[in-house]
C-alpha positions, 0 to 999 in steps of 0.5 A: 940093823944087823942081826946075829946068825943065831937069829937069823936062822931062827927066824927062817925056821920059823918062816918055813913053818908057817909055809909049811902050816898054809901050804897043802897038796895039789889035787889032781886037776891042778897037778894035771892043768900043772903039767899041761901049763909046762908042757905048753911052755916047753913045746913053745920054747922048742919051737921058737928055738926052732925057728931061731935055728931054721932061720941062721941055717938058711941065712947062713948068718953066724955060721 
């Protein structure tokens, strides 16, 4: 089933609408549980990286 350019593109536009149409504005407690949630994740992603580190450093494997 092959579709057309033309079509293709017509139904993204339309998809897009209806997104637009469901979707709304945070408000500020989920803006705020947001970026509490990410900031958790990037401190955890350090850390592990971290420990990554400190553990080759001390080993001396892969330097």
């Amino acid at each position: 089933m092959k579709f057309n350019v033309v079509e293709r593109v017509t139904n993204f536009i339309a998809d897009a609408k209806r997104i637009f149409t469901v979707s709304r504005k945070p408000t500020m407690e989920e803006y705020k549980r947001m970026v509490i949630v990410v900031a958790i994740g990037i401190i955890a992603i350090g850390i592990i990286a971290y420990i990554i580190y400190l553990f080759f450093a001390l080993t001396g494997i892969g330097f």
